[in-house]
PDB file of N, CA, C and O in Angstrom:
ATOM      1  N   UNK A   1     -86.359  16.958-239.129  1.00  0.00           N
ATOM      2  CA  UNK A   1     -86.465  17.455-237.772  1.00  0.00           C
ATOM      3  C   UNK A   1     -87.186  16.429-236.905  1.00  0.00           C
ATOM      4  O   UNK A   1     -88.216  15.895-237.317  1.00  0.00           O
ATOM      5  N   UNK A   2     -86.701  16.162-235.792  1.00  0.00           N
ATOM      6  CA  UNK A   2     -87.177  15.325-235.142  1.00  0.00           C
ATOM      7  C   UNK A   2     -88.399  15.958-234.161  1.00  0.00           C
ATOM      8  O   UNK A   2     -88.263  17.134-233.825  1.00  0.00           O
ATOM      9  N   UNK A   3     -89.529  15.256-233.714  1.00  0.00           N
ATOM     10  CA  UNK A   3     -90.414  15.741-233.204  1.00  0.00           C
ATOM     11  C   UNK A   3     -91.032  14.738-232.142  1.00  0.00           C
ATOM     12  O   UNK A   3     -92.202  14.443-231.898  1.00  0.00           O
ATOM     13  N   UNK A   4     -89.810  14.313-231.590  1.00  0.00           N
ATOM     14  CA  UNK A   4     -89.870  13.860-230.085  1.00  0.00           C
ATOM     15  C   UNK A   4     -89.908  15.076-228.877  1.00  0.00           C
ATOM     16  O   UNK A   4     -89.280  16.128-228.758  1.00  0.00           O
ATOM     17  N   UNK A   5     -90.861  14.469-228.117  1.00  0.00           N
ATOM     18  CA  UNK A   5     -91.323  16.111-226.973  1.00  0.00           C
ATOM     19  C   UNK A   5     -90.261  16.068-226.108  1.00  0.00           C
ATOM     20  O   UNK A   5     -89.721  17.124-225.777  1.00  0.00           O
ATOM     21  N   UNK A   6     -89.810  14.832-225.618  1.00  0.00           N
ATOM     22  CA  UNK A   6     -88.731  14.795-224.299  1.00  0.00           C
ATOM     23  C   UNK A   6     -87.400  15.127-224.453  1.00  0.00           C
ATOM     24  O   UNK A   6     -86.521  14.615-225.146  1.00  0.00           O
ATOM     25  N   UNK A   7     -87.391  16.227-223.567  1.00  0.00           N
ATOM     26  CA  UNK A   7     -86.006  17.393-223.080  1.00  0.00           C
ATOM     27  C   UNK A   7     -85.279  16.480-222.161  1.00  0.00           C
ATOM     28  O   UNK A   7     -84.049  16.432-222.172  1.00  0.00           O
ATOM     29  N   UNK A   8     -85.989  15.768-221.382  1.00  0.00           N
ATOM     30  CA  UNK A   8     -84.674  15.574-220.046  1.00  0.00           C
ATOM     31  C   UNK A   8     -85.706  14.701-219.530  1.00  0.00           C
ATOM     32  O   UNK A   8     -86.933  14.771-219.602  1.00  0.00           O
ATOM     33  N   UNK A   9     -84.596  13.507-218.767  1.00  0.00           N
ATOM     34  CA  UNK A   9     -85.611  12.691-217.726  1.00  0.00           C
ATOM     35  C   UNK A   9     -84.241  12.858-216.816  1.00  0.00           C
ATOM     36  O   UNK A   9     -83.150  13.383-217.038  1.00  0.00           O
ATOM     37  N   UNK A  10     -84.901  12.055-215.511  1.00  0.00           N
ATOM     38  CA  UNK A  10     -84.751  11.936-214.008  1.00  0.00           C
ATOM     39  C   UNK A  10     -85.350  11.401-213.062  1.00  0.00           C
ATOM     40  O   UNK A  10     -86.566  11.454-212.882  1.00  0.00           O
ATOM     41  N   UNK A  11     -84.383  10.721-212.234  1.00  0.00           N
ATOM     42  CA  UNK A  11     -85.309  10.179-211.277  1.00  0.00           C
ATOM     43  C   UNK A  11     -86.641   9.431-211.737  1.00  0.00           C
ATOM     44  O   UNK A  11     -87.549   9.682-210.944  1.00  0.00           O
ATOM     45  N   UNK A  12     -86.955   8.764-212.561  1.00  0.00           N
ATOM     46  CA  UNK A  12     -88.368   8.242-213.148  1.00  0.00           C
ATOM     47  C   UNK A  12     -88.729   9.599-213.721  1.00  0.00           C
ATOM     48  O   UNK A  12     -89.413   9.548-214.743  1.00  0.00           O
ATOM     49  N   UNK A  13     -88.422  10.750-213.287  1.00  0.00           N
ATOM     50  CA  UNK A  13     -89.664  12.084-214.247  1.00  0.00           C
ATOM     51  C   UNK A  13     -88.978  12.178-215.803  1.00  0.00           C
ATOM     52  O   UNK A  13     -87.775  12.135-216.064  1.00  0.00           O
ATOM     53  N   UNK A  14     -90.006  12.307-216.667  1.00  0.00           N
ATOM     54  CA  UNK A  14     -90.110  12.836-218.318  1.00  0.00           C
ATOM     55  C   UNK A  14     -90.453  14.119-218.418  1.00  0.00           C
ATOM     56  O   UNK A  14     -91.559  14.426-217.973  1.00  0.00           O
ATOM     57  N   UNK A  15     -89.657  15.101-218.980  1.00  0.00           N
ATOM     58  CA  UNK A  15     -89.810  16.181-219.183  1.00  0.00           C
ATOM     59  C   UNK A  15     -90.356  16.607-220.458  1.00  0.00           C
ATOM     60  O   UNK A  15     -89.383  16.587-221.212  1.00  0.00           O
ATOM     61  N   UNK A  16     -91.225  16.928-221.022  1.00  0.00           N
ATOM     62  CA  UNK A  16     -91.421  17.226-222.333  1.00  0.00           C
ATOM     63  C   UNK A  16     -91.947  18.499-222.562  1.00  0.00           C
ATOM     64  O   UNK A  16     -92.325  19.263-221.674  1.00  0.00           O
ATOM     65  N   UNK A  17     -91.978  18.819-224.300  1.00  0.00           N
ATOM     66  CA  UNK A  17     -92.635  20.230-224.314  1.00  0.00           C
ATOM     67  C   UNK A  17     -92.936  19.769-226.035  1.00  0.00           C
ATOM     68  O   UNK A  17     -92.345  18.937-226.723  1.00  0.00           O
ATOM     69  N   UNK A  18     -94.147  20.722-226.393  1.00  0.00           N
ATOM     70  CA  UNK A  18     -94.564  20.166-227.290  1.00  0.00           C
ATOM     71  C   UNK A  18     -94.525  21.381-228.425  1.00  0.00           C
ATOM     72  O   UNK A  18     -94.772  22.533-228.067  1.00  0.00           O
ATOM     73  N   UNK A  19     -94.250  21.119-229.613  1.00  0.00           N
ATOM     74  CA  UNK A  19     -94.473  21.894-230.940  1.00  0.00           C
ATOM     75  C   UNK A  19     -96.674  22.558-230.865  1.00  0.00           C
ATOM     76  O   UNK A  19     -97.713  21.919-230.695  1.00  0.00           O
ATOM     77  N   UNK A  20     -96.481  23.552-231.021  1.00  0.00           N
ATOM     78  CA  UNK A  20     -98.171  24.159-231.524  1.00  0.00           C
ATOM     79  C   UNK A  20     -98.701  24.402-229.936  1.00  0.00           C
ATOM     80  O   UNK A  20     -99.927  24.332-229.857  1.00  0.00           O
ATOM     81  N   UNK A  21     -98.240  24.583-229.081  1.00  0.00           N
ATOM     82  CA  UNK A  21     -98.404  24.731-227.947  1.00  0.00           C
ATOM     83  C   UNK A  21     -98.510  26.429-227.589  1.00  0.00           C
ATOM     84  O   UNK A  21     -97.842  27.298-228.150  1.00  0.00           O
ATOM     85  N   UNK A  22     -99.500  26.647-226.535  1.00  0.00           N
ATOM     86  CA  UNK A  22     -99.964  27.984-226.199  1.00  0.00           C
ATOM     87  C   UNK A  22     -98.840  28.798-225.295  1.00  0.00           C
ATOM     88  O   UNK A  22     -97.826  28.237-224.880  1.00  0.00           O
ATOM     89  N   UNK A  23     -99.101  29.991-225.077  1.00  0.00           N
ATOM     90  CA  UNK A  23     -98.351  30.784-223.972  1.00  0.00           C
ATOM     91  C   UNK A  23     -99.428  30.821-222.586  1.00  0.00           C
ATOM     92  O   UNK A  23    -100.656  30.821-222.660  1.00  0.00           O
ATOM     93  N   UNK A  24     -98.578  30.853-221.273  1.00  0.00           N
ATOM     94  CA  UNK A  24     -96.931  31.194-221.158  1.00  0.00           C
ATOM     95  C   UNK A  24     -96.411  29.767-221.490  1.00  0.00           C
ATOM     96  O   UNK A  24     -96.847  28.646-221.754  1.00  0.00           O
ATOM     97  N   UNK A  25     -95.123  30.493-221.315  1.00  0.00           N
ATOM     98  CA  UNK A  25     -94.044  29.378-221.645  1.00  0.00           C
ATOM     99  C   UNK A  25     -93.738  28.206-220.230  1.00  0.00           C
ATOM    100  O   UNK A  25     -93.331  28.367-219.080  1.00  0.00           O
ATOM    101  N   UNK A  26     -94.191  26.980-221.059  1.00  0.00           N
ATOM    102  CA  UNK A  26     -94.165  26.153-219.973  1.00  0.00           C
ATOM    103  C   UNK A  26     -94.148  24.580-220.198  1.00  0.00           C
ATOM    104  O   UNK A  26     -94.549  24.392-221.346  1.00  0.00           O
ATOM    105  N   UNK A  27     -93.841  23.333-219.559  1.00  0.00           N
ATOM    106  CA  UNK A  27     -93.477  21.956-220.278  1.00  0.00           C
ATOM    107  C   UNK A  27     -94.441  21.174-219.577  1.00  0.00           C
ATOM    108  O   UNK A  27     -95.212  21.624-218.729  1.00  0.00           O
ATOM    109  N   UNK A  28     -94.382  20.117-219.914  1.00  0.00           N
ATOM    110  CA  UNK A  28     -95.304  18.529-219.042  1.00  0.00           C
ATOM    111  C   UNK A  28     -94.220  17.752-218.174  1.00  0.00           C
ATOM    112  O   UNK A  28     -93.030  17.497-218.360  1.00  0.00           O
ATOM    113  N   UNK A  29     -94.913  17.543-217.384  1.00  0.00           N
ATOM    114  CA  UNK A  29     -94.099  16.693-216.052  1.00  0.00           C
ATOM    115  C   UNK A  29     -94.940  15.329-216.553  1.00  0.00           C
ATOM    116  O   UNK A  29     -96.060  15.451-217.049  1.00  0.00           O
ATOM    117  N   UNK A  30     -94.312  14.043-216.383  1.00  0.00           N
ATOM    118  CA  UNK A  30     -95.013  12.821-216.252  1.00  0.00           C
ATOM    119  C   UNK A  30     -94.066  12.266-215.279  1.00  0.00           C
ATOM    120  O   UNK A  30     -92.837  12.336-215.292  1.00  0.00           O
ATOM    121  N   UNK A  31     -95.053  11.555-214.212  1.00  0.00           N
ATOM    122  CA  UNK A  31     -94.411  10.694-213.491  1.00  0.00           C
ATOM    123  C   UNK A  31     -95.021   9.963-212.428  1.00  0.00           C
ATOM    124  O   UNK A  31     -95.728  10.543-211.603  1.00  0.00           O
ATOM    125  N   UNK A  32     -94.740   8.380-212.368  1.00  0.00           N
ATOM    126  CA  UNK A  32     -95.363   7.207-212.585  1.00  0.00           C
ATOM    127  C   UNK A  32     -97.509   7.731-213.387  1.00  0.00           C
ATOM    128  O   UNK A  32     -97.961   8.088-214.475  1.00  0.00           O
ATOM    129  N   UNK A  33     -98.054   7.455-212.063  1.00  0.00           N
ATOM    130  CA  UNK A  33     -99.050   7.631-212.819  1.00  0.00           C
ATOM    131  C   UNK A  33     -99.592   9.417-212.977  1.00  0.00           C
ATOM    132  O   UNK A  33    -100.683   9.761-213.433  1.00  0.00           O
ATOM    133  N   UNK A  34     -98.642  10.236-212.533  1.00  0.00           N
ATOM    134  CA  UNK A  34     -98.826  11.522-212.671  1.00  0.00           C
ATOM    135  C   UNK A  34     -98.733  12.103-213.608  1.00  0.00           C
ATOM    136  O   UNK A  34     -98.029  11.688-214.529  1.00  0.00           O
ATOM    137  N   UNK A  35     -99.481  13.370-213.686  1.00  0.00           N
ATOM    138  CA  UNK A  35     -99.348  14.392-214.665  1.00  0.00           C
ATOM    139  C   UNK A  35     -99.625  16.055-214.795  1.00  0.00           C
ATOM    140  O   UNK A  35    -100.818  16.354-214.828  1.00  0.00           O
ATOM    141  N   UNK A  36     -98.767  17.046-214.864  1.00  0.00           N
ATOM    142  CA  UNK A  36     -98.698  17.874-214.503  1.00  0.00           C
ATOM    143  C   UNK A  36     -98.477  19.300-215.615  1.00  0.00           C
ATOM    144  O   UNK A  36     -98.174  18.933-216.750  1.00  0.00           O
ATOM    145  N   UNK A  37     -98.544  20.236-215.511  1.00  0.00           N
ATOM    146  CA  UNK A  37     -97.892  21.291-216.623  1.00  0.00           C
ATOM    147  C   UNK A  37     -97.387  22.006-215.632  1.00  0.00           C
ATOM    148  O   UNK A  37     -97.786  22.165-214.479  1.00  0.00           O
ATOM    149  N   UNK A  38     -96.285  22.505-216.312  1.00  0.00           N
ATOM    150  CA  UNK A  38     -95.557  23.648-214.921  1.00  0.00           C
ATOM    151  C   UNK A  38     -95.057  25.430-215.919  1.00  0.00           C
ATOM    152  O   UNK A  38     -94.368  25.539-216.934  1.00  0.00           O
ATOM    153  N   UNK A  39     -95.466  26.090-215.428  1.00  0.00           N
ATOM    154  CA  UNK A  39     -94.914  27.466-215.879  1.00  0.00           C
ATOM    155  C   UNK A  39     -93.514  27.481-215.643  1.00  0.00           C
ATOM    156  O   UNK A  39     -92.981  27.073-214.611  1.00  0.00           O
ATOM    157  N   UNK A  40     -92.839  28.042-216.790  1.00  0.00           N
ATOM    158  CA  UNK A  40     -91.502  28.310-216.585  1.00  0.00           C
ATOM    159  C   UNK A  40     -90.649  29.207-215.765  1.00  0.00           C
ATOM    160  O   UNK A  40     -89.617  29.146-215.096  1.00  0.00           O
ATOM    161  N   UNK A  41     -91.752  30.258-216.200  1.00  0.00           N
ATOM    162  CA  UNK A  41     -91.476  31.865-215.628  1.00  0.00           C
ATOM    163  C   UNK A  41     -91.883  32.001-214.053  1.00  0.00           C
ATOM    164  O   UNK A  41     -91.161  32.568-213.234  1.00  0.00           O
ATOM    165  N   UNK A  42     -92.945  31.496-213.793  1.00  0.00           N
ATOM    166  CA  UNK A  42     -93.553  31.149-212.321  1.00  0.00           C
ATOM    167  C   UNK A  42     -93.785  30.093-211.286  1.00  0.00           C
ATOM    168  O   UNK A  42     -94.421  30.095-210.232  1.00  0.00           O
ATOM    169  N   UNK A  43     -93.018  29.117-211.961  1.00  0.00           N
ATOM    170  CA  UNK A  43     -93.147  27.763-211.275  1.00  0.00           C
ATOM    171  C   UNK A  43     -95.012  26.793-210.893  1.00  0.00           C
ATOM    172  O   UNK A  43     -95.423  25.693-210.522  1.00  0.00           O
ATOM    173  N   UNK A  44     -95.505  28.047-211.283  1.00  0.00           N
ATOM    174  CA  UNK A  44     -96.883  27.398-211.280  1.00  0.00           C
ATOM    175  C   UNK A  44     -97.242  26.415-211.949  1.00  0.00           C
ATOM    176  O   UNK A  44     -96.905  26.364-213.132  1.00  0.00           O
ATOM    177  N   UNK A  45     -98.171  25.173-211.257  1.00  0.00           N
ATOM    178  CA  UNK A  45     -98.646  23.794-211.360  1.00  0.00           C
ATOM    179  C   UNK A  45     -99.719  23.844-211.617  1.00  0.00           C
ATOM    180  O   UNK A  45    -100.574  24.439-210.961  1.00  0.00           O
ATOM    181  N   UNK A  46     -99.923  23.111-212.817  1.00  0.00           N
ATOM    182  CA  UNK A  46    -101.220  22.468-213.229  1.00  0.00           C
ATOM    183  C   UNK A  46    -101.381  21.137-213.041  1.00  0.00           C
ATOM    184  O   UNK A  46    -100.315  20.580-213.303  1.00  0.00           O
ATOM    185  N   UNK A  47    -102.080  20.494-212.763  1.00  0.00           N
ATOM    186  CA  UNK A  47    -102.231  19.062-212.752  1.00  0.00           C
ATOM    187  C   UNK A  47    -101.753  18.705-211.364  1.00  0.00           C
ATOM    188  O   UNK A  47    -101.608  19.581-210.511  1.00  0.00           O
ATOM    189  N   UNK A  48    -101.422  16.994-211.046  1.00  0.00           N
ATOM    190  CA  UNK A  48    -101.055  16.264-210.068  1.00  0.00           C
ATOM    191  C   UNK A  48     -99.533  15.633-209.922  1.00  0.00           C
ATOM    192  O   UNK A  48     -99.146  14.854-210.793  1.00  0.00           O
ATOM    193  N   UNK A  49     -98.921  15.878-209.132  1.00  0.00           N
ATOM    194  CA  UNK A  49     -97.580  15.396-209.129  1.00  0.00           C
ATOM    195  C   UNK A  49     -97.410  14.863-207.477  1.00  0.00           C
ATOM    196  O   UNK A  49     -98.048  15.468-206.615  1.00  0.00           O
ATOM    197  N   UNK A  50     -96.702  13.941-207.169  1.00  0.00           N
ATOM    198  CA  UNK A  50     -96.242  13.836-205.848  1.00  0.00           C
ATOM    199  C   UNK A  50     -95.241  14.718-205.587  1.00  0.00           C
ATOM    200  O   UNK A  50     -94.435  15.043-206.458  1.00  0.00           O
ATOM    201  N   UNK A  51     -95.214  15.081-204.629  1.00  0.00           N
ATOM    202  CA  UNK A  51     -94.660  16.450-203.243  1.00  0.00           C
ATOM    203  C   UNK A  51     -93.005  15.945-203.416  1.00  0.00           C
ATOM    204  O   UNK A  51     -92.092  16.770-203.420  1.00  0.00           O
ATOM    205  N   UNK A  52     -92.772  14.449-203.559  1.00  0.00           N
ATOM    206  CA  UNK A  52     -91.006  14.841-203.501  1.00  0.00           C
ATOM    207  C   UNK A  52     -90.984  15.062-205.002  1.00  0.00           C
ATOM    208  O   UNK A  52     -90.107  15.860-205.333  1.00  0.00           O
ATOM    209  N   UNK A  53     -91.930  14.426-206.305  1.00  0.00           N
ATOM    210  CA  UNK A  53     -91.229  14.700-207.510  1.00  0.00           C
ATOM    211  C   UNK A  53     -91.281  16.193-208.322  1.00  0.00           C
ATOM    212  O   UNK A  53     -90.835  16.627-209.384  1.00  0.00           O
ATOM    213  N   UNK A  54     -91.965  16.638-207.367  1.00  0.00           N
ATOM    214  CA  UNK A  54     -92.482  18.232-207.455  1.00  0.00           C
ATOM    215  C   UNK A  54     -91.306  18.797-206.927  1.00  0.00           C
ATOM    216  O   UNK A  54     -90.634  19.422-207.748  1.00  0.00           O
ATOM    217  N   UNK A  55     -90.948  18.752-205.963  1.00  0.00           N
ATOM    218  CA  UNK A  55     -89.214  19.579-205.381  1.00  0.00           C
ATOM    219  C   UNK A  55     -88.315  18.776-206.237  1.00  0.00           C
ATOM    220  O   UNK A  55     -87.232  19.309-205.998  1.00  0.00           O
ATOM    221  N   UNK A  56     -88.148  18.090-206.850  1.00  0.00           N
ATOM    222  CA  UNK A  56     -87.010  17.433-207.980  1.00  0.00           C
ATOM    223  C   UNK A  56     -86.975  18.445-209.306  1.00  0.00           C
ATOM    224  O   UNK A  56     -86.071  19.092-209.835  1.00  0.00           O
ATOM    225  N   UNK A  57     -88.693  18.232-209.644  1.00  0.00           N
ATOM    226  CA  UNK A  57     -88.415  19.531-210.865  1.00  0.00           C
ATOM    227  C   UNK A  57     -88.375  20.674-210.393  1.00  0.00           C
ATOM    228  O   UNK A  57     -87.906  21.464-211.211  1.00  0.00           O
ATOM    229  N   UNK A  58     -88.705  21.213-209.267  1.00  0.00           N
ATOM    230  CA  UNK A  58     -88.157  22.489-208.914  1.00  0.00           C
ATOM    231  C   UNK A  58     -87.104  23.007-209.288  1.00  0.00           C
ATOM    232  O   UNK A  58     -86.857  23.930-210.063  1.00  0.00           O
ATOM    233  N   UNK A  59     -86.247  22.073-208.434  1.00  0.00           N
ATOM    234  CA  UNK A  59     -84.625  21.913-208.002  1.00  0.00           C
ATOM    235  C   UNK A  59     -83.988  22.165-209.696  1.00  0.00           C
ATOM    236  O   UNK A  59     -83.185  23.039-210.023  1.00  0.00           O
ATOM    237  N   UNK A  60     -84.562  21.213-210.524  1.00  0.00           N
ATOM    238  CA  UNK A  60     -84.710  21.239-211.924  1.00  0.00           C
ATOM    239  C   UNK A  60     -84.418  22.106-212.571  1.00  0.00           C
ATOM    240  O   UNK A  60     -83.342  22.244-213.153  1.00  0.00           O
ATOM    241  N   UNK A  61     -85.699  23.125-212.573  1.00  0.00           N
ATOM    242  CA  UNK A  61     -85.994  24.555-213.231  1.00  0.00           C
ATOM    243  C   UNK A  61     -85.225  25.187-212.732  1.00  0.00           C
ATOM    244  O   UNK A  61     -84.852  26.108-213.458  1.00  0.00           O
ATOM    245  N   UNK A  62     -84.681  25.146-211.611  1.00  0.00           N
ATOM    246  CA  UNK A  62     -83.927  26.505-211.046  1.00  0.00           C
ATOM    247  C   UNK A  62     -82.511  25.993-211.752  1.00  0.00           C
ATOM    248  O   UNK A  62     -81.664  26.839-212.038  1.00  0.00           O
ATOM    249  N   UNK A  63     -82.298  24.710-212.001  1.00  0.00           N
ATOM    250  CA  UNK A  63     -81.047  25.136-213.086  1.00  0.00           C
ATOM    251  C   UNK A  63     -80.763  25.191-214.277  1.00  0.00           C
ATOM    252  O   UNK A  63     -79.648  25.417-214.747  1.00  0.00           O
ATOM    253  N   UNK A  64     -82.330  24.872-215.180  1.00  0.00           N
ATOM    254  CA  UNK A  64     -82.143  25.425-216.290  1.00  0.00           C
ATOM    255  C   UNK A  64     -83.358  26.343-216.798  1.00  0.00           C
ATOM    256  O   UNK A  64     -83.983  26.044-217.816  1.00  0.00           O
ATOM    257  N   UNK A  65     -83.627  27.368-216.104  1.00  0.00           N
ATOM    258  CA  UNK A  65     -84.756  27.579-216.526  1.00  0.00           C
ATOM    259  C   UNK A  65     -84.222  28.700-218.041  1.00  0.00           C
ATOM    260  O   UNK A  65     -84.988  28.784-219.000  1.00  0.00           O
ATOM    261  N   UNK A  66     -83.228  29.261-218.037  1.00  0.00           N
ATOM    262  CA  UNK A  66     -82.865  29.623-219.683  1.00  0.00           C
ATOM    263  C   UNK A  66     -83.088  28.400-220.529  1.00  0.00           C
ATOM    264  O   UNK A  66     -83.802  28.616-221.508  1.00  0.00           O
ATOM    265  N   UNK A  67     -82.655  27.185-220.392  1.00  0.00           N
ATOM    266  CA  UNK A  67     -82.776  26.524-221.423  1.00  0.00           C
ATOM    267  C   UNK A  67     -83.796  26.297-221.951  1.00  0.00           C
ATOM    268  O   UNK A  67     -83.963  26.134-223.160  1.00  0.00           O
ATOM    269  N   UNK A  68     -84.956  26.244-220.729  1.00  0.00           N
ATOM    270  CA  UNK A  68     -86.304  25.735-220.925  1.00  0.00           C
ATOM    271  C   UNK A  68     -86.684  27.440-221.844  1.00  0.00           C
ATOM    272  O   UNK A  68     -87.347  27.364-222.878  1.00  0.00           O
ATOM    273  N   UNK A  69     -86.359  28.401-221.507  1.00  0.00           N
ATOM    274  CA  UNK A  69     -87.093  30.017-221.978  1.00  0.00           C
ATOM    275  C   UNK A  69     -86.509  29.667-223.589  1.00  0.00           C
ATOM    276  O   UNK A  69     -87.283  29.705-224.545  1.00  0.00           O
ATOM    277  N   UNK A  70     -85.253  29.374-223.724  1.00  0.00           N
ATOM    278  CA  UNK A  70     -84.448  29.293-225.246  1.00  0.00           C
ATOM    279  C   UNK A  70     -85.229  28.050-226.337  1.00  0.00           C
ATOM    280  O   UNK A  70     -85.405  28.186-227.548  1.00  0.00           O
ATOM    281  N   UNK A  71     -85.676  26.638-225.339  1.00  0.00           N
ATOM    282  CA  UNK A  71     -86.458  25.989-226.144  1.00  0.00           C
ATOM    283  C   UNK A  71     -87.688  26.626-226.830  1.00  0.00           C
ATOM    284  O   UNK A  71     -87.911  26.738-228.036  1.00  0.00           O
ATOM    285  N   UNK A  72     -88.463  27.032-225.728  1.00  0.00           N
ATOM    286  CA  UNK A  72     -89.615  28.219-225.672  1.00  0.00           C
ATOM    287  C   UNK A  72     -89.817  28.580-226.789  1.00  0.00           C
ATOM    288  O   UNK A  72     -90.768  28.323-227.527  1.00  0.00           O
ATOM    289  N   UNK A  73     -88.360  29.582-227.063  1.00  0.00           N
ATOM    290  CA  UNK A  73     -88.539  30.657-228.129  1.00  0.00           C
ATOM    291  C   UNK A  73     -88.451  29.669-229.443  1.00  0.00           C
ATOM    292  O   UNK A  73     -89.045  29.998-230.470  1.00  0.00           O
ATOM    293  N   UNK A  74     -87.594  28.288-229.372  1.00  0.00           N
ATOM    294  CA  UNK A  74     -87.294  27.691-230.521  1.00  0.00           C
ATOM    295  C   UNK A  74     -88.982  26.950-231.050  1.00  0.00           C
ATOM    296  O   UNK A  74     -89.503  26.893-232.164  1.00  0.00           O
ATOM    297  N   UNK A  75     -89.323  26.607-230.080  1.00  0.00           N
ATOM    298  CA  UNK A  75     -91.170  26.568-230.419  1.00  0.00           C
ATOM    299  C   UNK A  75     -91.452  27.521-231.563  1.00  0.00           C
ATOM    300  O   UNK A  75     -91.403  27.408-232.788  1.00  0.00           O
ATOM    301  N   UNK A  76     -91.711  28.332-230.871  1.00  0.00           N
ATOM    302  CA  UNK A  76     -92.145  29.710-231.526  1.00  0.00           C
ATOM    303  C   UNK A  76     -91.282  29.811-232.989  1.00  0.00           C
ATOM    304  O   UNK A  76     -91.801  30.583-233.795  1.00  0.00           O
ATOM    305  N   UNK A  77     -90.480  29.378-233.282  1.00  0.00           N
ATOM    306  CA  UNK A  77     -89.478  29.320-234.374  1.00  0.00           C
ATOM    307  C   UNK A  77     -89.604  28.625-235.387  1.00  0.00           C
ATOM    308  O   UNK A  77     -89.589  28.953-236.573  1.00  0.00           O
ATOM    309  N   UNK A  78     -89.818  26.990-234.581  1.00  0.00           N
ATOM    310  CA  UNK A  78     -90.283  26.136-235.457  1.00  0.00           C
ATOM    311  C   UNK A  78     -89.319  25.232-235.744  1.00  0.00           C
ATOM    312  O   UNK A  78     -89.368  24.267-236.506  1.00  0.00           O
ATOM    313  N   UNK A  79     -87.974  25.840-234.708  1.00  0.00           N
ATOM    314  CA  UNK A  79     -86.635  24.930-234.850  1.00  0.00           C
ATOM    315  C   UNK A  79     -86.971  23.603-233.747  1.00  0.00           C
ATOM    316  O   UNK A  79     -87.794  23.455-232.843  1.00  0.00           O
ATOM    317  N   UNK A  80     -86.183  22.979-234.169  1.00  0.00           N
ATOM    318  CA  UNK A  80     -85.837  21.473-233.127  1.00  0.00           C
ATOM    319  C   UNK A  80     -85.664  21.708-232.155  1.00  0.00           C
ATOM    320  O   UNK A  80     -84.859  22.637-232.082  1.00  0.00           O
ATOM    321  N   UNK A  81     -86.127  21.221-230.840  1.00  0.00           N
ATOM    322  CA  UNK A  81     -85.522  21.421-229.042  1.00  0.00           C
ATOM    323  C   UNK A  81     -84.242  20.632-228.655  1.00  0.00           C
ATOM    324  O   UNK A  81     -83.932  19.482-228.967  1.00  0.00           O
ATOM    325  N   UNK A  82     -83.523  21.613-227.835  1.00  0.00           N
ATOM    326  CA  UNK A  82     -82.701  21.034-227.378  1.00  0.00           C
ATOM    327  C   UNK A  82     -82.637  20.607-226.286  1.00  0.00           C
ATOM    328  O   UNK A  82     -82.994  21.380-225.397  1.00  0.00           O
ATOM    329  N   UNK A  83     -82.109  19.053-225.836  1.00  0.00           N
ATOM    330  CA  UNK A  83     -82.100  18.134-224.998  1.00  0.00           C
ATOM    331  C   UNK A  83     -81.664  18.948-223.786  1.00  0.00           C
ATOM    332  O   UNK A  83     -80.757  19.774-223.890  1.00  0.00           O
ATOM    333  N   UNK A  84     -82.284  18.730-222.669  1.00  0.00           N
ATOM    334  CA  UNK A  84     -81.481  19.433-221.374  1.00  0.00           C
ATOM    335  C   UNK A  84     -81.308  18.538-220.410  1.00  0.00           C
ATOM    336  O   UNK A  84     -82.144  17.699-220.076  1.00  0.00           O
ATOM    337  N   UNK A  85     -79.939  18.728-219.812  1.00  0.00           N
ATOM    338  CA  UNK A  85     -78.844  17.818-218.509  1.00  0.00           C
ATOM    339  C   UNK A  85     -80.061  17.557-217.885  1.00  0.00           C
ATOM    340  O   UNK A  85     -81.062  18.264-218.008  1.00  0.00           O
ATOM    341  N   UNK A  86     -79.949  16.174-216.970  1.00  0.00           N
ATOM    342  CA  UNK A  86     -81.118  15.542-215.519  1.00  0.00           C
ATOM    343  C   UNK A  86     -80.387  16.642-215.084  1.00  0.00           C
ATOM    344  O   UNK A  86     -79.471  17.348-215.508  1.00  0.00           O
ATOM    345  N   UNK A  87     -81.308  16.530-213.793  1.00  0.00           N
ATOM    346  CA  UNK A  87     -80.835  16.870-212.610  1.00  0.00           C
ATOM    347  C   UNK A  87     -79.375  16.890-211.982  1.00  0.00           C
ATOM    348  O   UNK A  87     -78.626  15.922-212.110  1.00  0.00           O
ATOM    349  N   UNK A  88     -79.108  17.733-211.481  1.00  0.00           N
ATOM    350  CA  UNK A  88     -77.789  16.977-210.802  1.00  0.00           C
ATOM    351  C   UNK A  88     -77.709  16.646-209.985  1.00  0.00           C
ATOM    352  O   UNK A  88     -76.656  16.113-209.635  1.00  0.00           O
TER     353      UNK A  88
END
């Protein structure tokens, strides 16, 4: 099983989510020198991100936010994550 964190990049952003990780369900934003956690379920921000790369993962989540809930559960499982589409 592979245990690389990154789901999806874009635009310069790295999306990742990590194995042994707490609830709610939610991933890491990196980008350039930023860093962020974002809720899945609520779009709520932790950390620092710039204002346009923040509406990119928005834009983001709103089109996969099942995939991100289905990785979630695969956490919790203990199965492998699956890779999710950039942006479009």
């Amino acid at each position: 099983m592979e245990n690389i964190p990154e789901i999806s990049r874009f635009y310069g952003i790295i999306i990742k989510m990590y194995f042994n990780e707490h609830n709610p369900p939610h991933f890491h934003i990196e980008y350039q020198d930023y860093e962020a956690v974002m809720n899945i379920e609520t779009g709520e921000v932790i950390g620092s991100i710039s204002r346009r790369a923040l509406n990119l993962v928005y834009d983001w989540l709103d089109q996969h936010r099942d995939e991100l809930l289905e990785n979630w559960k695969r956490i919790e499982e203990r199965k492998p994550l699956n890779k999710i589409k950039p942006l479009d």
